[in-house]
N, CA and C of each residue as an Amber inpcrd file, in Angstrom:
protein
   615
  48.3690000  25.3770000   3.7570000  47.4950000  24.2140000   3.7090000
  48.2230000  23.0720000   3.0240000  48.5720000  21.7660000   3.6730000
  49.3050000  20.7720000   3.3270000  47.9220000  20.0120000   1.8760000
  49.0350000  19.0810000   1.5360000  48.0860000  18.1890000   0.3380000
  47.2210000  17.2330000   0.6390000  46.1470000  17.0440000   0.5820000
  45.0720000  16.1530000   1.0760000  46.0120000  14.8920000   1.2630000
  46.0120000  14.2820000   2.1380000  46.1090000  12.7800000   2.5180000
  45.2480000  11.5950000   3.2720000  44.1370000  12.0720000   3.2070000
  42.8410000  11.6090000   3.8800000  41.8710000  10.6170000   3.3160000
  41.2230000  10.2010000   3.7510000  40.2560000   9.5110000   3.5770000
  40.1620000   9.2580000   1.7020000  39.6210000   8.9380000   0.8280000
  39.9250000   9.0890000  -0.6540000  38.4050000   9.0050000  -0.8240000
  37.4310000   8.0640000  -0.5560000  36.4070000   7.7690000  -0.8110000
  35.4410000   8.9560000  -0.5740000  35.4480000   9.2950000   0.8860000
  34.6620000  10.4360000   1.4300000  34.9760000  11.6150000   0.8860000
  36.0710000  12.2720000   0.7200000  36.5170000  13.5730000   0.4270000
  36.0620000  13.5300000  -1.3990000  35.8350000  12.3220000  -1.8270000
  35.0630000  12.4840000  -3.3420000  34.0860000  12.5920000  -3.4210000
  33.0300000  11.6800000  -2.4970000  31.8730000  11.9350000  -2.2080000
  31.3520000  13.6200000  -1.7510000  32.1690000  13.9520000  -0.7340000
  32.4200000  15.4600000  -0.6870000  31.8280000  16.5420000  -2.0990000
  32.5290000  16.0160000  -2.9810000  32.7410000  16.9770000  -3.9870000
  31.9890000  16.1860000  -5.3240000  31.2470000  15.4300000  -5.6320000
  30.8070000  14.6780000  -6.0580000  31.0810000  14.1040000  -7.2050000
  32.3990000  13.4150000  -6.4970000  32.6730000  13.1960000  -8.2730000
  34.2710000  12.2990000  -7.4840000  34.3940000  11.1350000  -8.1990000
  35.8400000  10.7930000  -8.3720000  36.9440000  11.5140000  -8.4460000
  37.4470000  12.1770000  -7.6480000  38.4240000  13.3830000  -8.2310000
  40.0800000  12.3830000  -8.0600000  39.6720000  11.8760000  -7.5290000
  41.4620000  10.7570000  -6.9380000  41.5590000  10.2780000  -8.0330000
  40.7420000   9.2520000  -8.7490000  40.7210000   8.4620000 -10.2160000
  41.5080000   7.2670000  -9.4190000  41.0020000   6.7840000  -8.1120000
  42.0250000   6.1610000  -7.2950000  41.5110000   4.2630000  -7.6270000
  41.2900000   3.9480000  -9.0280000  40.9310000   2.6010000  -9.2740000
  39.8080000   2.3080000  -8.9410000  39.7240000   0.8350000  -9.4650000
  38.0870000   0.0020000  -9.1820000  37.8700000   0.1290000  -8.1140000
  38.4050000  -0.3630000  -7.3300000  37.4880000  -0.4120000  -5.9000000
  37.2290000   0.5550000  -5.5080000  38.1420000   1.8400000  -5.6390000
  37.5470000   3.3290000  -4.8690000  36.2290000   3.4970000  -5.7990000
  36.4090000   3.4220000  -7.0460000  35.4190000   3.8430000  -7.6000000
  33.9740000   3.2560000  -7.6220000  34.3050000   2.1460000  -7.4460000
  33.0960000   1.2240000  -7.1760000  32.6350000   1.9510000  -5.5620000
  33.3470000   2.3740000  -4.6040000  32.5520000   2.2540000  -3.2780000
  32.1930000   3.4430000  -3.4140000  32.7140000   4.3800000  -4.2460000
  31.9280000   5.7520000  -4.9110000  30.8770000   5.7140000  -5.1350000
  30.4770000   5.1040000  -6.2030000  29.4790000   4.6690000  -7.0340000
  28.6240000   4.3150000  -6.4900000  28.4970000   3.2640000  -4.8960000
  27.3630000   2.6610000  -4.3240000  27.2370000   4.4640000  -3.6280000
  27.3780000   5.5190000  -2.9540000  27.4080000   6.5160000  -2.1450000
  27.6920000   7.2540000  -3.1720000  26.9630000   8.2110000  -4.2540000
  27.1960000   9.3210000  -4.8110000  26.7800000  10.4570000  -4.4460000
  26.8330000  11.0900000  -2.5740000  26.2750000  11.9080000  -2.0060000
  27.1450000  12.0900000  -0.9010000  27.5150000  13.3680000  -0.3330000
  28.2220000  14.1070000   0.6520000  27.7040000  12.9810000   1.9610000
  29.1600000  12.7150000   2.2680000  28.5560000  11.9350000   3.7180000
  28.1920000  13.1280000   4.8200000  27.7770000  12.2410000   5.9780000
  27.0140000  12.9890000   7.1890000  25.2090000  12.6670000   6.9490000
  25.0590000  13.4930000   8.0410000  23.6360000  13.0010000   8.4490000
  22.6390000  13.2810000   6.9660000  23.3260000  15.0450000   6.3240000
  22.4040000  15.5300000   5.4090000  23.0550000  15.7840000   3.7370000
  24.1540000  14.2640000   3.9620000  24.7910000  14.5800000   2.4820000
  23.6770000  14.5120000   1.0600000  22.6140000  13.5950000   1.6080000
  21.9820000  12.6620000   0.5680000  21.3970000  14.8230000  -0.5710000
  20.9810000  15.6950000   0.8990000  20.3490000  17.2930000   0.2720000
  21.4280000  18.0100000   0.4120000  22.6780000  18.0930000   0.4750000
  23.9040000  18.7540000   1.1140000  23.9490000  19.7430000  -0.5590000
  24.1740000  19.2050000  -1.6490000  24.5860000  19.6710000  -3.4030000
  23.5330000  20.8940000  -3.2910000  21.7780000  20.0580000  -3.0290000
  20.7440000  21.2720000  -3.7280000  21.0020000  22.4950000  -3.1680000
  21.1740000  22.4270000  -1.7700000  21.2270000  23.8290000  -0.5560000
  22.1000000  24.7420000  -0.8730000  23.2160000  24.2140000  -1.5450000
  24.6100000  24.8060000  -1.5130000  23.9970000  26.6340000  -2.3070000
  24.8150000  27.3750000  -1.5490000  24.9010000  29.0880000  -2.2470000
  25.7050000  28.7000000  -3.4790000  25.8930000  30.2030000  -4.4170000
  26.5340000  29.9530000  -5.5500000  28.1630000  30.0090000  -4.9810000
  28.1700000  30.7750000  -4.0400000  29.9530000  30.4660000  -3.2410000
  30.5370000  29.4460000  -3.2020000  29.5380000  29.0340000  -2.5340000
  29.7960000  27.4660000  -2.1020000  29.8680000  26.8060000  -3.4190000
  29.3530000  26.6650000  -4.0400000  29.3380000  25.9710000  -5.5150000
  30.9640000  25.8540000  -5.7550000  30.9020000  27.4140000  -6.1160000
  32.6490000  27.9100000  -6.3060000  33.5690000  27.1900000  -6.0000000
  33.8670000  27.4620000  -4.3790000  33.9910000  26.5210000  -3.5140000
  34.7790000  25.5840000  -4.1140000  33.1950000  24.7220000  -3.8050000
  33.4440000  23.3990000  -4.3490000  34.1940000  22.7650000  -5.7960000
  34.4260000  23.9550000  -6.5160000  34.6500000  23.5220000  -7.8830000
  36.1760000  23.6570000  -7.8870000  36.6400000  24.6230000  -7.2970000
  38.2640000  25.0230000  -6.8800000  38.4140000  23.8930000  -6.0020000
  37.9320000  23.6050000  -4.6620000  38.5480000  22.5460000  -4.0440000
  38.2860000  20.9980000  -5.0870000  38.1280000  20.9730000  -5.6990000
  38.0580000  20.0400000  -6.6280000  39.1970000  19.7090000  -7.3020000
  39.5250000  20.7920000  -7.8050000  40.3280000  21.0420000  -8.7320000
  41.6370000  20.5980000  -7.9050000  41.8640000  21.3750000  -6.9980000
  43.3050000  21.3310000  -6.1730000  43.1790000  20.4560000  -5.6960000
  42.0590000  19.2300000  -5.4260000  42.2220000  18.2160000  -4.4780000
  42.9140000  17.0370000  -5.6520000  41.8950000  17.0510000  -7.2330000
  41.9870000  16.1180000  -8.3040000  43.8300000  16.4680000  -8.5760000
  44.2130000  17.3180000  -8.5190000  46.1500000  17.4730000  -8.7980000
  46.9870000  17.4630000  -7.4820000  46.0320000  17.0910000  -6.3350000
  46.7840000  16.9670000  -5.0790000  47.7770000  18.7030000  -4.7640000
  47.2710000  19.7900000  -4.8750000  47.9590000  21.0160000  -5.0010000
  47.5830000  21.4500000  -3.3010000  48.4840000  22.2660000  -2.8660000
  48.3940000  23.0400000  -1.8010000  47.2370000  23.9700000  -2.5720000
  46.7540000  25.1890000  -1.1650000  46.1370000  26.1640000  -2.2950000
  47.4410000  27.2540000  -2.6690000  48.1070000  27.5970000  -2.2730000
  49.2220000  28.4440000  -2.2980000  49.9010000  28.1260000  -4.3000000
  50.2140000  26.9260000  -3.7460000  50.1110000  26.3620000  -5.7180000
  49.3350000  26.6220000  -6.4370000  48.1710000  26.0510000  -6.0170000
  46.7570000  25.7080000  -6.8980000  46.8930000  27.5820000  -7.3750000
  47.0070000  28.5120000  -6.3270000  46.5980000  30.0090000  -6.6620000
  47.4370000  30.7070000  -7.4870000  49.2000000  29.8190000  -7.9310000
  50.0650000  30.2310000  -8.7840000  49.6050000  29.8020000 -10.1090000
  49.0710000  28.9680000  -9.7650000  48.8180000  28.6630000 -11.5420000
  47.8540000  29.5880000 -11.7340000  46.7810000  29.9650000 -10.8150000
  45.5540000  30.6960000 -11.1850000  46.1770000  31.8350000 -11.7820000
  46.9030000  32.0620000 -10.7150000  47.6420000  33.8770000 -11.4090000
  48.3140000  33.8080000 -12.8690000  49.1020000  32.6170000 -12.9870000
  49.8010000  32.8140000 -14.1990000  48.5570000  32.3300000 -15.1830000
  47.5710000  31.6060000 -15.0480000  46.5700000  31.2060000 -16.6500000
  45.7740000  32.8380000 -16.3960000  45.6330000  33.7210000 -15.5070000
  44.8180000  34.8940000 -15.7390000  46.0960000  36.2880000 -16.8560000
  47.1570000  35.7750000 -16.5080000  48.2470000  36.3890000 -17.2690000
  48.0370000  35.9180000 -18.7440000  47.6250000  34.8510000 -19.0190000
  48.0420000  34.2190000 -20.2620000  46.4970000  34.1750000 -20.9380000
  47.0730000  34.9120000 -22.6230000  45.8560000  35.5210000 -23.4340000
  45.3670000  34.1200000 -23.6350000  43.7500000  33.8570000 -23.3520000
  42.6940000  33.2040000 -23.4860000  41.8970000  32.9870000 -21.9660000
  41.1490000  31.9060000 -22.2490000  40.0880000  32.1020000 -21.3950000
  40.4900000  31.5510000 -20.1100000  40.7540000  32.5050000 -19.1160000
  41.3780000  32.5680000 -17.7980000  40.9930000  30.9100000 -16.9950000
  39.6560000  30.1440000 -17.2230000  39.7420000  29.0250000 -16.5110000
  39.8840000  27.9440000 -17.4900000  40.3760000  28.0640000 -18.4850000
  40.3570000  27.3270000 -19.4280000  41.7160000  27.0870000 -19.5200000
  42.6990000  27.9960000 -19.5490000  44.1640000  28.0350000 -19.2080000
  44.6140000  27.2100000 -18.3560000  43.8170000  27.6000000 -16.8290000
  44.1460000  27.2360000 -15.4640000  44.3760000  25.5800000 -16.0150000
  42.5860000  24.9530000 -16.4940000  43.2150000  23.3400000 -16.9880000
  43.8340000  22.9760000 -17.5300000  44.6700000  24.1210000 -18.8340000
  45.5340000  23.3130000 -19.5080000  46.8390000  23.5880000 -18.6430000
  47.3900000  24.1280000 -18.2010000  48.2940000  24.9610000 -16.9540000
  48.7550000  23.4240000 -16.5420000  47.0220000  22.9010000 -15.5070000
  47.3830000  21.9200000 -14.7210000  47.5260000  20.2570000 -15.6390000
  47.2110000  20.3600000 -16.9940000  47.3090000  19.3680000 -17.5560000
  48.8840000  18.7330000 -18.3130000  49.5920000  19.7260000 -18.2450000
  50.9890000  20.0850000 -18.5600000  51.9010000  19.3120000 -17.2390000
  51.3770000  19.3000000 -16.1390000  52.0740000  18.6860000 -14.9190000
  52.5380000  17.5610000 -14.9850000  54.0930000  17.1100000 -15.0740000
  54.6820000  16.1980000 -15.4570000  53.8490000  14.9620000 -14.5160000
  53.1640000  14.4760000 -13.6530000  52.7480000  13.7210000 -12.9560000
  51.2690000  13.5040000 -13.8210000  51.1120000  14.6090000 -14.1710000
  49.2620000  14.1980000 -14.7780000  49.7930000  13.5940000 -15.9580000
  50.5590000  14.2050000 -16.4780000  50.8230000  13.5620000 -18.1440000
  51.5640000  11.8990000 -17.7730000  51.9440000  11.5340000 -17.0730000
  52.0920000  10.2550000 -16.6650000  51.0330000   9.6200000 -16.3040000
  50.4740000   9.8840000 -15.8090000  48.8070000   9.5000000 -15.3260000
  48.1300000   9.4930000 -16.7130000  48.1660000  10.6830000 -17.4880000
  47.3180000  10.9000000 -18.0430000  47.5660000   9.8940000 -19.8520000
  49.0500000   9.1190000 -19.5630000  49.6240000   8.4030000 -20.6720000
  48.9370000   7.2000000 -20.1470000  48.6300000   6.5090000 -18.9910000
  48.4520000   5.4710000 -18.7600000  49.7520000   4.7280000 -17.6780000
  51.1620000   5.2640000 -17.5710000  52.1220000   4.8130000 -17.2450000
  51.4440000   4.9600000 -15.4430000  50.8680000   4.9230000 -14.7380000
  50.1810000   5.1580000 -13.5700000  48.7770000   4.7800000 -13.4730000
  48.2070000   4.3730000 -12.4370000  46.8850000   4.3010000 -12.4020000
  46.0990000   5.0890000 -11.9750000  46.9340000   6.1370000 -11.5870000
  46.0330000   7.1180000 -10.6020000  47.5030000   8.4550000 -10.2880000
  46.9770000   9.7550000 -10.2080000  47.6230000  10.5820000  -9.9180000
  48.7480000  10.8310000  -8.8560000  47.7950000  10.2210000  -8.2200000
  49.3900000  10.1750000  -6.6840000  50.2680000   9.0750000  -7.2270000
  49.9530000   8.3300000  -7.4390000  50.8870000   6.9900000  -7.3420000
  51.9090000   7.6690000  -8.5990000  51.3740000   8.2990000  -9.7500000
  52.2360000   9.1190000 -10.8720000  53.3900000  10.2810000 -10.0650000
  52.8200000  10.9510000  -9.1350000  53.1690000  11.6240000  -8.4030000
  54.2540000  10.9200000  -7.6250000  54.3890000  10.2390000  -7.0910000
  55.2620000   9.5360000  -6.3610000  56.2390000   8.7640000  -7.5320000
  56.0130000   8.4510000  -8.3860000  56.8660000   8.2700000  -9.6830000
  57.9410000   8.4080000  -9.9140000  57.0950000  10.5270000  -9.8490000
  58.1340000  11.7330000 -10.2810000  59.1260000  12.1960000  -9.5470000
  58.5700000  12.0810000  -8.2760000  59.0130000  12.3680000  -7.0410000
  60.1620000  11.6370000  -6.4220000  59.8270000  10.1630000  -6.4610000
  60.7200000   9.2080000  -6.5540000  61.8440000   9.2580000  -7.6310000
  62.0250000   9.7570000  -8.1970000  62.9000000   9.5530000  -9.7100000
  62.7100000   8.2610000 -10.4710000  61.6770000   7.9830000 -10.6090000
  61.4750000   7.1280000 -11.3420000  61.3610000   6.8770000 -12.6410000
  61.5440000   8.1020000 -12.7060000  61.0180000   8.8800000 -14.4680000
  62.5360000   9.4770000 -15.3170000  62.7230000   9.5040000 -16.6680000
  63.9640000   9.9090000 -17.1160000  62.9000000  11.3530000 -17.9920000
  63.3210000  12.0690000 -17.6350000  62.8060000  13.5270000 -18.5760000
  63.6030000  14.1330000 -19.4020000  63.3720000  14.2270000 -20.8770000
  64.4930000  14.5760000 -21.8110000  65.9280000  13.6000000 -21.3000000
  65.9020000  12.6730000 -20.9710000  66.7390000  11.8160000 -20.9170000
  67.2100000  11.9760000 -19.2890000  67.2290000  12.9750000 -18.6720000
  67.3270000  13.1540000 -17.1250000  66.9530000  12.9020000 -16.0890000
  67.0600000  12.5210000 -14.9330000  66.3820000  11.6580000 -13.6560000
  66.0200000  13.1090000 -13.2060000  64.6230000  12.8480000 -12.7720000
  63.9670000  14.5440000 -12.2090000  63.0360000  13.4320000 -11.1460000
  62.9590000  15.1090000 -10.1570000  62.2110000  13.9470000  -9.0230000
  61.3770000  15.1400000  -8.7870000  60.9400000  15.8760000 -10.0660000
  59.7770000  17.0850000  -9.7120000  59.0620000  17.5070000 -10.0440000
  57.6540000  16.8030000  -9.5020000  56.2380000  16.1450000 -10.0410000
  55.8530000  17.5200000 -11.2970000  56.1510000  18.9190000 -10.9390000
  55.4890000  19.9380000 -11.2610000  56.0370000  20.0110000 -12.2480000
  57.1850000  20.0720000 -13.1080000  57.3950000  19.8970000 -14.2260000
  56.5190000  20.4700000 -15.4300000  56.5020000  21.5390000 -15.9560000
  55.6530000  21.8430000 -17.2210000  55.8840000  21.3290000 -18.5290000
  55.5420000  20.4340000 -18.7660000  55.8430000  19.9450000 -20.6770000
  55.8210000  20.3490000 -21.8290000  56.3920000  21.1820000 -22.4610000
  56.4870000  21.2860000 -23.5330000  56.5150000  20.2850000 -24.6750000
  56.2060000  20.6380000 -26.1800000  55.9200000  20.2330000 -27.1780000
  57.1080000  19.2930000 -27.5300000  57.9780000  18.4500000 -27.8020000
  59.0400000  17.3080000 -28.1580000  59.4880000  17.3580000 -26.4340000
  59.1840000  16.8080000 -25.2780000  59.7750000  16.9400000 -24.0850000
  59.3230000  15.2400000 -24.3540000  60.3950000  14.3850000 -24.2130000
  60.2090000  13.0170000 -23.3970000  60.1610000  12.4910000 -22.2870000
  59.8480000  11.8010000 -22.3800000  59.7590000  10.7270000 -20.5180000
  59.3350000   9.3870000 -20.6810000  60.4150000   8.6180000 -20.1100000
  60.7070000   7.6520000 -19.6330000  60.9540000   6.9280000 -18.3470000
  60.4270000   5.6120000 -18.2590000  60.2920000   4.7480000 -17.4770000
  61.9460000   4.5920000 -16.9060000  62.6640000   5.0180000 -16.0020000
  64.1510000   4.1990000 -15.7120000  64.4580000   2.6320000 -16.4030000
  65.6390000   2.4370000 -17.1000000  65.6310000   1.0230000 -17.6110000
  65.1610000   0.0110000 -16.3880000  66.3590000   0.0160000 -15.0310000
  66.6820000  -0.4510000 -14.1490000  64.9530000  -0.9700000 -13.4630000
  63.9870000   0.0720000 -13.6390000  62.4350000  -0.1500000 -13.3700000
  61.6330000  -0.7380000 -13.8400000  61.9050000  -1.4960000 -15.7750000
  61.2460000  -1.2920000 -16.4410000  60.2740000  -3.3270000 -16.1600000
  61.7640000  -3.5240000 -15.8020000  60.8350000  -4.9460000 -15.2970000
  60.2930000  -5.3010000 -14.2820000  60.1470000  -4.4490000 -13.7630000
  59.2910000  -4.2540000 -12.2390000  57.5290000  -4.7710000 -12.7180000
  57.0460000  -5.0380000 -11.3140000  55.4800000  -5.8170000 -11.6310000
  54.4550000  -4.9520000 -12.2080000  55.0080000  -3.3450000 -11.8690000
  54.3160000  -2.3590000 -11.8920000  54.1510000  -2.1330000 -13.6780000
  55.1510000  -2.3690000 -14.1570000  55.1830000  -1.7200000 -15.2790000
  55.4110000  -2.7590000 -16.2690000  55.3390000  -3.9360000 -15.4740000
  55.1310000  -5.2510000 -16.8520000  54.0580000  -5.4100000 -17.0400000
  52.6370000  -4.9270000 -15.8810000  51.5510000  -5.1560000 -16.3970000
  50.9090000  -3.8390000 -17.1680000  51.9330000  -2.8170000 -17.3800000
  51.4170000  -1.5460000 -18.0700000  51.7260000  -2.1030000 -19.5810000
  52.8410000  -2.3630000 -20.0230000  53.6510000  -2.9390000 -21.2530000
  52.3100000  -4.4110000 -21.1240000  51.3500000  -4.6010000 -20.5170000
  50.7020000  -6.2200000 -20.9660000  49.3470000  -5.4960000 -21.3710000
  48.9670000  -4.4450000 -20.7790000  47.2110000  -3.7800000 -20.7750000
  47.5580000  -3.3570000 -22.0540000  48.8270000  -2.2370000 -22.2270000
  48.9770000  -1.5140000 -23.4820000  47.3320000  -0.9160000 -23.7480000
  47.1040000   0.1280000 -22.5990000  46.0510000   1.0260000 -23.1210000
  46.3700000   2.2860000 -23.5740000  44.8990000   2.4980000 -24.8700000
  45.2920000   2.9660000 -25.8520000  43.9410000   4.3000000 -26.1880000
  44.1310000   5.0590000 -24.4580000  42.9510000   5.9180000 -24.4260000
  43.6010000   7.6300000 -24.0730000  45.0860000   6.9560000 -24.4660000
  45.8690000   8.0470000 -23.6260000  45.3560000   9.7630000 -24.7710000
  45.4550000  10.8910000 -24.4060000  45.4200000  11.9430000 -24.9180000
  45.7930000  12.4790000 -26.1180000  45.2810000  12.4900000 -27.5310000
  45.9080000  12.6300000 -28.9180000  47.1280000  13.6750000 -28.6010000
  47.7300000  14.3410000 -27.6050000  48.7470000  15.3490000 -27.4570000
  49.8000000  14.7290000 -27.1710000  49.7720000  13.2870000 -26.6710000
  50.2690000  12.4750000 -26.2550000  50.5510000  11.0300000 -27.0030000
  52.6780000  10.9780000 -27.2950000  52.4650000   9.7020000 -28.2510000
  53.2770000   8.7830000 -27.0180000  52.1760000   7.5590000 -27.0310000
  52.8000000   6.8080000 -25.5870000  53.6320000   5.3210000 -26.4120000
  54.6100000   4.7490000 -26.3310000  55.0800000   3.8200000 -26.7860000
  55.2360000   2.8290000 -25.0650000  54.1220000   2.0020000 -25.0630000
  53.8840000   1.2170000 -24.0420000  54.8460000  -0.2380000 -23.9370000
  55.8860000  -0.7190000 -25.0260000  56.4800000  -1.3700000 -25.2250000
  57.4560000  -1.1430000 -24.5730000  58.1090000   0.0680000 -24.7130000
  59.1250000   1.1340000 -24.3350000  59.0650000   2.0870000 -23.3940000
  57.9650000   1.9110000 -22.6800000  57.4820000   2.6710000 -21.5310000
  57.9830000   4.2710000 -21.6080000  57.7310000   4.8270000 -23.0360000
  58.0530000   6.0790000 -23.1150000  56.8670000   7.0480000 -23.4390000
  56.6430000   8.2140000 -23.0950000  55.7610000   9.4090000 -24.1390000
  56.9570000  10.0090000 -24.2070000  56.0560000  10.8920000 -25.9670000
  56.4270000  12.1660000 -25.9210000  55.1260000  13.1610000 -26.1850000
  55.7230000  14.6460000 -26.0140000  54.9130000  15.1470000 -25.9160000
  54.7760000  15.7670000 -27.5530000  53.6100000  16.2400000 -28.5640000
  53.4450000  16.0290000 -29.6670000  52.6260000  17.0310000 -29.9350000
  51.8760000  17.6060000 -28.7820000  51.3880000  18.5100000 -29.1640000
  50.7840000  18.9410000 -27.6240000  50.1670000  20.5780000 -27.3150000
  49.9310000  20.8980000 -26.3400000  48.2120000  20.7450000 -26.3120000
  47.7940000  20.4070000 -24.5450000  46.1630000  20.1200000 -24.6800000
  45.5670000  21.4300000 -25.0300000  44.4990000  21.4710000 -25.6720000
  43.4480000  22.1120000 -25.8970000  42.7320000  21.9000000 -24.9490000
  41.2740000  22.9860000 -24.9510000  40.1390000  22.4980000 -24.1280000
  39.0550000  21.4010000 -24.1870000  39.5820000  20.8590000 -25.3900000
  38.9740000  19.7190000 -25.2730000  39.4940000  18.8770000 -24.6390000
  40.7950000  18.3000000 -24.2950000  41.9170000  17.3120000 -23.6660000
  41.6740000  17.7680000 -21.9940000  41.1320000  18.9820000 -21.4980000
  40.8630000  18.8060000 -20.0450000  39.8430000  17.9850000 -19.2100000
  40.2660000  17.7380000 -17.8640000  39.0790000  17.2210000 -17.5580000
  37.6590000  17.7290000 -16.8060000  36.8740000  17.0640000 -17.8150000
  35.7570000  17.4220000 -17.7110000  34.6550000  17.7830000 -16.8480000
  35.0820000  17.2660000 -15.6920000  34.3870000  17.4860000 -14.5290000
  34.4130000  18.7360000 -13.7930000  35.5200000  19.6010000 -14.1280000
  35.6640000  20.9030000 -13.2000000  34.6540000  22.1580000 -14.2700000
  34.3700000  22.4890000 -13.3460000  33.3600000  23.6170000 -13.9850000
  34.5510000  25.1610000 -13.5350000  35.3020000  25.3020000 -14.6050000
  36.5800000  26.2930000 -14.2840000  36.1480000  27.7530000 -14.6160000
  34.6400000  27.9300000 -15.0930000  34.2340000  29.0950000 -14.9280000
  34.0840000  29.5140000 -13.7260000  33.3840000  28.5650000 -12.4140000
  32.9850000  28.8700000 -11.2830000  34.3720000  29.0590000 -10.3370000
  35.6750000  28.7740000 -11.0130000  36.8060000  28.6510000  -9.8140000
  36.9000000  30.5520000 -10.3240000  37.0340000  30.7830000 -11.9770000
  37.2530000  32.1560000 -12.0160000  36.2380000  32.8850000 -11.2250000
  35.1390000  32.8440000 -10.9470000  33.9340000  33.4510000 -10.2320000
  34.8000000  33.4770000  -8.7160000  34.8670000  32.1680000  -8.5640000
  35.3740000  32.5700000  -6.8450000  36.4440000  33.3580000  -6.9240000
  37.5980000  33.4070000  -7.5710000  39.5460000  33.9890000  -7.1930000
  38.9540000  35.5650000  -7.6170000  37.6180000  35.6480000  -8.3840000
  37.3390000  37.4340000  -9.0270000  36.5000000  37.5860000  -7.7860000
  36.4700000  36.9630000  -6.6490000  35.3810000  38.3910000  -5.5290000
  36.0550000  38.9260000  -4.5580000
């Protein structure tokens, strides 16, 4: 199964919830439509079985990190390996992803576009050009903006917003278009919207 590239608006509405984080305007045309399109999105949520719930909470998940499921199901396996609470892992697992933690510093506006970043080599990691979004972060791991990038339009208006909502695990120097990493997320630092008990319910039947 390839990575969603579709529609952004509908496929959130889908799942009810912003999962792209794809800016104002997506979010705004969210916001007017907070219901599954089609004829019977407006009752589509109440009807749903508890599967389906499931479902819905895993495709969420893999849609909000842009993951194949083949991925999305490696991390599952390795946070059920790792002592604590099996869907609680899974988010910090996926919160560690060198593309979210760019996203998730502010250096991006949205996950793909972070994604394409990484991908692009746009990024210096521990001082190295990496072009591979998946990347797990560890505790003193840096990342940086390329010099050669840094005066680009993209990232003079990041160095002008200088927002300052980024993740306490996370020390972002927006001047310098750098993080580091300072400490690892807890379950409080995930995001909040996935209900990661119901993804363990679905991968356990």
């Amino acid at each position: 199964m390839s990575t969603y590239r579709g529609p952004i608006v509908r496929k959130a509405r889908r799942y009810g919830a912003m999962i792209f984080s794809n800016g104002k305007s997506k979010q705004n045309a969210f916001n007017k439509r907070k219901y599954a399109p089609g004829q019977h999105g407006r009752s589509s949520f109440r009807s749903m079985s508890e599967y389906a719930k499931q479902l819905q909470e895993k495709q969420k998940a893999r849609f909000m990190f842009g993951l194949t499921e083949k991925k999305f199901r490696k991390y599952y396996n390795k946070a059920e390996k790792t002592a604590g609470i099996t869907g609680q892992e899974l988010l910090k697992l996926l919160e560690r992803r060198l593309d979210n933690v760019i996203f998730r510093a502010g250096l991006a506006e949205t996950r793909r576009q972070a994604r394409q970043m990484s991908s692009h080599g746009h990024m210096l990691f521990n001082g190295r050009r990496v072009d591979v979004p998946s990347i797990e972060v560890k505790v003193g791991d840096t990342i940086q903006v390329r010099e050669k990038l840094t005066k680009s339009k993209l990232f003079e208006e990041v160095k002008a917003t200088k927002k300052a909502n980024h993740p306490k695990w996370l020390e972002v120097d927006y001047g310098k278009l750098t993080i580091k990493v300072i400490a690892l997320p807890d379950k409080d630092d995930v995001e909040v919207m996935i209900n990661s008990q119901a993804i363990v319910e679905f991968y356990s039947k």
